[in-house]
N, C-alpha and C positions, 0 to 999 in steps of 0.2 A: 928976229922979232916975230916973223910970222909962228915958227915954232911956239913961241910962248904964247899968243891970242889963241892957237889953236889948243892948247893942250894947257891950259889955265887950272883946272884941276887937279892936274899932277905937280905942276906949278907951286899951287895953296899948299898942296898935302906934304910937300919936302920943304916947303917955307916954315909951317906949324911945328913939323918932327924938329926941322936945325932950331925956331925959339926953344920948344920945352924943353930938348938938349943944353941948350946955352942959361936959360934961366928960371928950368924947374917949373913945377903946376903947385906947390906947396906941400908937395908930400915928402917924407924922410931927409934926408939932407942932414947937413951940419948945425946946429944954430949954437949962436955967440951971442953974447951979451947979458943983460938982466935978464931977459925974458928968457935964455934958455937956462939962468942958474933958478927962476922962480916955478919954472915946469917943474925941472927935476925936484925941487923940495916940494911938489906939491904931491907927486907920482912917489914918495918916500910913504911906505906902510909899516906903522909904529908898531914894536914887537910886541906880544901878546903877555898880558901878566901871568906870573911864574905859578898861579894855582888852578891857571888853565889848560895847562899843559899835559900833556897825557904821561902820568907816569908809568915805566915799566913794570910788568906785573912780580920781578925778581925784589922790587925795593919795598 
């Protein structure tokens, strides 16, 4: 016990590391549900029309 009163800060700093190990700070990860099927169809970039397109200079 004395150990921990004395060294409290090292304490905090491997308490903090083991939470955002265990339950992430909200960056990258997995996600499930609507909200990860309403991202991706929002991050979806609709193809360019077909006389925008650079043709070859052979055609």
């Amino acid at each position: 016990m004395e150990w921990i009163i004395e060294n409290w800060v090292l304490v905090l700093v491997i308490g903090g590391m083991a939470a955002l190990h265990l339950f992430g700070h909200g960056h990258g990860g997995h996600k499930h549900g609507k909200t990860a099927k309403r991202q991706t169809a929002q991050k979806k970039v609709p193809d360019a029309p077909a006389d925008t397109r650079v043709q070859p200079e052979d055609a």
